[in-house]
C-alpha positions, 0 to 999 in steps of 0.5 A: 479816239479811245479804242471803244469807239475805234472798234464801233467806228470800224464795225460800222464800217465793215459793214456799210453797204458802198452806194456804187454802180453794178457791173452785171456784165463783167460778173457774168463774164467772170462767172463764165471763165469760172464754168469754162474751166470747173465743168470739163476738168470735173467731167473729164479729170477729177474734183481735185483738178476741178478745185485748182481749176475753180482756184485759178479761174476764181482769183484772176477774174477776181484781180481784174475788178481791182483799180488797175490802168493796164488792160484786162487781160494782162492782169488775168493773165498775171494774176493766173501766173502769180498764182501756178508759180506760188502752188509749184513752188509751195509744194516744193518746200510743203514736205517739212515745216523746216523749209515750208515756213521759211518759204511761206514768210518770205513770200509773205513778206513779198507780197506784203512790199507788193504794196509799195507798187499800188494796192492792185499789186498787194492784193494780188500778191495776197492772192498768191499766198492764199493758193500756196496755203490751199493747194499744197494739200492737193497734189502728191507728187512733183508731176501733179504739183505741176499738173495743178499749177498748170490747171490754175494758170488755165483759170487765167488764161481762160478768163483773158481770152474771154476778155479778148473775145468779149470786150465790155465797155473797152476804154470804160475805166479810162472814159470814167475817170476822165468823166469823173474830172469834168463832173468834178469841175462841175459841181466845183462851178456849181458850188461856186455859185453860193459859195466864191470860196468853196474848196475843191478836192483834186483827186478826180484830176489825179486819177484822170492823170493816171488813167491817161497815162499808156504804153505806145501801143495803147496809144496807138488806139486809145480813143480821139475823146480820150486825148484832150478834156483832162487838160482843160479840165485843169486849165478850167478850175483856176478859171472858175475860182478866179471869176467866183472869187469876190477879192479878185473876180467878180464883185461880191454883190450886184449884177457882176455877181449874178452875172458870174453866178450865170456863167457858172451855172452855164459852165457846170451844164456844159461840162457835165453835157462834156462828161456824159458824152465821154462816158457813154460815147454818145454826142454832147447835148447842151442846153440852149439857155446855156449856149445862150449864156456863154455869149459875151457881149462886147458892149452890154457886158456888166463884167469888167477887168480880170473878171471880163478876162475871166469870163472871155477865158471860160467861153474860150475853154467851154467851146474847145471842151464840146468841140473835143466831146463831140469829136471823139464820137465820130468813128473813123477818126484816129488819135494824134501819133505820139510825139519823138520824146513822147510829150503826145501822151503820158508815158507808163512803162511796159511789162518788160520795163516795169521791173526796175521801176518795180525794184525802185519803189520795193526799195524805197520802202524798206525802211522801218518806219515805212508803213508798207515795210510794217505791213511786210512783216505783219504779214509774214508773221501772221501768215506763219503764226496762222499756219503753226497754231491751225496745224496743231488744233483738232481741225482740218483745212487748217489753212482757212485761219493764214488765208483769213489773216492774209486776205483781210491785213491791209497796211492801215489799222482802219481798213484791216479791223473793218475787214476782219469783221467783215469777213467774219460776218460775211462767213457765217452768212455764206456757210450758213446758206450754203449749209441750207443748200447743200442739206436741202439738195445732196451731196452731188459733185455737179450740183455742188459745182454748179453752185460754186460758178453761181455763188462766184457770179454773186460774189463779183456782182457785190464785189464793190458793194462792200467786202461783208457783202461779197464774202458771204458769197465767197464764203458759199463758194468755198463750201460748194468746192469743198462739197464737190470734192467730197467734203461733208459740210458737217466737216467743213462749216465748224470748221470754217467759222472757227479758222476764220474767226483766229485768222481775222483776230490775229490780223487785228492783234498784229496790228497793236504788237507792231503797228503803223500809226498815222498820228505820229507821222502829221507833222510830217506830212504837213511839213511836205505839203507847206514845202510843195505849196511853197514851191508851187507857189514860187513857181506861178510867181516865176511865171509873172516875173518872167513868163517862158516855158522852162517856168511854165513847165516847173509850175505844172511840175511843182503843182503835180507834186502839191496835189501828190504831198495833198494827197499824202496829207489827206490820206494820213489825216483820214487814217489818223482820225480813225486809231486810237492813239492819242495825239502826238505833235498835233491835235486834233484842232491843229491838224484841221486849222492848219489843213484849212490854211494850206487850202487857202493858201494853195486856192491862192496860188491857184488863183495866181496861175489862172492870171499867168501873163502870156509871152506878149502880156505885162509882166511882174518884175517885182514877183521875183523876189517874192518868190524867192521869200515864198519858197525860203521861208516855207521851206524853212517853215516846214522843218521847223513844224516836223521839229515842233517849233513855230515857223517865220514868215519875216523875208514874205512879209519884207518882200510885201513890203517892197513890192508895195513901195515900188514905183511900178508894182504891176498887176494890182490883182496879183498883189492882191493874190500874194497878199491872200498867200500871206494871210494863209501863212499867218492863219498855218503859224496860229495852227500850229504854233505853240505857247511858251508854256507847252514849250516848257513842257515839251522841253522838260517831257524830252528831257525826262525821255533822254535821262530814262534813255540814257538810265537803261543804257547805264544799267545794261538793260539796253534802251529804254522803249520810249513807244511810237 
């Protein structure tokens, strides 16, 4: 993608209004932490206590609308904290460039690695930054300094005990993540219906995965709905794609595929009746065609062999799903006690013992090629160039133009280019409506405040309709805080546009002196996705061969990291289409034959697992060694596409064989699954393999490299810089 069309992609998305669902409620709750604390402190004490007060109450009730599984009111209270600290301490070191600068890039740099914990931590963390920048200027001494941080850590209590008083839709995200995983499996079971094939993205289930997991005392009242369907969610998908699929299930043609295409229909309804029941809390209505449907006659059934047992296995799920629906509406019921080892629920750590998990994800990011370890010290050096250049310009709050570069750098090139100018255009609209307001209406420090707590509740409204959107009202709050503690808006709009405007474009050039690009890393991220398929796939196999819980347990552990390295793939493979950087290792084309092949070959894995043979059932001997092959030669594949070279598939296609020509080779179903998994293999060798000719070329490309390398070094200039 040449950069042209790099910056309309990224203009475009700046300015996209996000099509999502508005939360009133908590909008006008923050917006009321916000008036709780701005209204006495301005009344009782000063503007400038008022400011610190707004700053505090604004930024936590901002952190709590970020993605996080925790409670609420822990991160307010985080948040209020994070931010007390970074003022005190700001202000400690804020007398002389010589110590202020140091600490300002080093704490930059932390709140960039925050990242490597989630992205609710970096923007936090951001936060952070942007009130050491902003409330240095407001104190006079070690006392005050105090006395602010103080104020700003009342903003975050504020806004928790609120959210402790005032509860809306307690349980919601956790309720709409696990709704989300059933709707997906619905619509997976809908498109299914015109398409056997269809792909299925994994990502609802991994977000539900995480929003099940809690600490002991969340599990003690966690909801009883909240307890079981993500697991048959899981346990539904490879279900449907068994009974949908025309090499396996159901025939392609005939009255076995309208029946299936029935009993898809049947399930979808049933499962999206499952996710509004847990969403809403309200009991599960299903229509009556549908229960209809789900009946399986034992002797007009037109379904036979694995697509009989298919379809025996769906109604068996179905029912275990509304039983499960309906359950968790009838209050009284309280949730299973967790376990001695805790195997009731999934474990997160709590606050206290969050800290080494913390240091163990920090340092295993500090590494050079780390994205997040590039965005750290982007950020330090922006934050700190910011402040230098706005300290020497005619113009006061020089601190606008490192909080724009701060709050706008995201670790990617995409996000942070599309933020720049989102906040740009989202400045200039809030300074230009705030000028109208603050002209047309005086300047009153009450009337100026009472904007402010309004322009944050618009500001929280919009705060998941885009980043332009919600700006422009941050950008009108701003302006009114700075109007109630005496600023005239001929002072602080120039001056605001400009400073933003440097901020924002010193984002965007660090980006292109020290970036992170994707593009590179491809091969890479394919290479880990092959080998977790690979072992995925051994896995299930292990489980026909041999069906006992060690092996069922590795199978659910090796799927967890295919959907993780999928993930890591997708995200890549989305980021790298949007730089504009040539390809490196693999094309375009390449890297999206070989996603397709990977697909295919983890749907067939899938498959396999949905026939995983019980302790009592029939077993596959000659699965064994065909997982042993399977995860030899995938692994093996997988160095060979991070060196650029072609992978082998010669210990699958002789394990095939042999389980071809043994007397009893099993279950004709999963050979058929295992003869999909090869077909996948070999469709992955044609992405990626190359010609001799670009062999030769590659080869002679490396050498030219090497001898200009070793050139340089010869000469004492030092390494050559071969790019990245």
């Amino acid at each position: 993608m040449t950069w042209l069309r790099a910056f309309g992609e990224v203009v475009r998305s700046g300015l996209t209004i996000e099509e999502t669902r508005l939360e009133p409620l908590l909008a006008l709750r923050t917006a009321a932490g916000v008036a709780i604390v701005v209204g006495p402190t301005l009344w009782l004490i000063s503007p400038a206590y008022a400011a610190s007060a707004a700053l505090g109450a604004y930024s936590a009730g901002g952190a709590t609308f970020q993605r996080s599984w925790r409670p609420r009111k822990v991160v307010a209270l985080g948040a209020g904290a994070g931010l007390a600290l970074s003022t005190f301490v700001g202000y400690l070191a804020a007398g002389r460039l010589v110590t202020f600068l140091p600490l300002l890039a080093v704490w930059a740099f932390a709140a960039g690695m925050a990242w490597a914990v989630g992205s609710t931590a970096g923007i936090v963390a951001a936060t952070t930054v942007g009130s050491m920048l902003v409330t240095i200027t407001l104190p006079t001494s070690v006392g005050r300094a105090l006395e602010h941080a103080a104020v700003i850590a009342l903003g975050g209590v504020t806004q928790a005990v609120l959210i402790l008083l005032f509860p809306i839709r307690r349980w919601g995200a956790h309720r709409d993540a696990l709704a989300d995983a059933l709707a997906a499996v619905a619509d997976y079971a809908r498109r299914l219906r015109h398409h056997p094939t269809a792909p299925f993205d994994p990502e609802p289930l991994m977000t539900a995965r995480d929003a099940a997991a809690v600490t002991p005392s969340q599990a003690r009242t966690r909801p009883p709905v909240l307890h079981g369907p993500r697991g048959l969610a899981e346990r539904i998908r490879p279900v449907v794609a068994a009974l949908a699929d025309p090499d396996v299930g159901a025939p392609a043609e005939g009255p076995g595929r309208d029946r299936a295409r029935e009993l898809l229909d049947a399930a979808a309804d049933v499962l999206d009746a499952a996710a509004r029941s847990i969403r809403r809390g309200t009991p599960a209505e299903v229509r009556p065609e549908s229960t209809d449907v789900l009946r399986v006659d034992e002797e007009h059934e037109v379904l036979e062999g694995p697509a009989r047992q298919a379809a025996e296995r769906l109604v068996e799920l179905l029912g275990e799903a509304l039983e499960i629906a309906g359950s968790g509406c009838v209050r009284g019921r309280t949730p299973t006690p967790p376990g001695p080892a805790g195997a009731q629920f999934l474990v997160r750590p709590t606050m206290h013992r969050l800290v080494p998990v913390v240091v163990r994800a920090v340092r295993r990011e500090l590494r050079r090629d780390s994205p997040v370890f590039r965005h750290a010290v982007r950020l330090a050096a922006v934050a700190t160039l910011g402040y230098l250049i706005a300290a020497r310009l005619p113009l006061g709050h020089g601190y606008w133009a490192p909080i724009a570069s701060v709050m706008v750098m995201r670790p990617d090139f995409h996000r942070t280019y599309a933020r720049a100018v989102a906040r740009l255009a989202g400045t200039l609209a809030g300074v230009a409506l705030a000028t109208g307001m603050v002209r047309s209406l005086g300047p009153d420090a009450h009337v100026s405040g009472a904007l402010a707590v309004v322009s944050a509740g618009l500001s929280y409204t919009l705060n998941r309709t885009g980043y332009a959107y919600s700006q422009c009202f941050t950008a009108a709050y701003v302006v009114f805080l700075l109007g109630m503690g005496g600023q005239a808006w001929e002072q602080t709009v120039p001056e605001r546009v400009v400073l933003t405007l440097l901020g924002g474009a010193l984002a965007m050039l660090a980006h292109v002196v020290f970036p992170a690009w994707e593009t590179p890393r491809l091969p890479g991220r394919l290479a880990d996705w092959l080998a977790a398929n690979g072992r995925y796939a051994a896995a299930v196999l292990r489980n026909h061969a041999e069906p006992t819980r060690e092996h069922l347990a590795d199978m659910r552990r090796a799927l967890l990291e295919s959907r993780e390295a999928r993930a890591a793939w997708q995200e890549a493979y989305d980021r790298a289409r949007q730089e504009p950087v040539r390809p490196r290792g693999l094309t375009s084309r390449e890297a999206q034959e070989a996603q397709e092949a990977l697909k295919g070959f983890g749907r067939a894995a899938m498959l396999m697992e949905s026939h995983v043979p019980g302790a009592d059932s029939h077993v596959v001997p000659e699965a064994e060694r065909f997982a042993e092959a399977l995860e030899t030669d995938t692994s093996k594949a997988a160095v060979a596409v991070r060196e650029h070279r072609n992978p082998d598939w010669g210990r699958v296609e002789e394990a095939l064989h042999a389980w071809e020509d043994a007397a009893d080779n099993g279950s004709p179903v999963v050979r058929r699954e295992a003869e999909l998994q090869k077909r996948a293999l070999e469709d992955l060798a044609t992405a990626v393999s190359r010609t001799p000719l670009e062999r030769d070329v590659g080869s002679a490309r490396e050498e030219q490299r090497v001898r200009a390398t070793l050139a340089a070094e010869g000469n004492g200039s030092g390494p050559a810089h071969l790019g990245r």
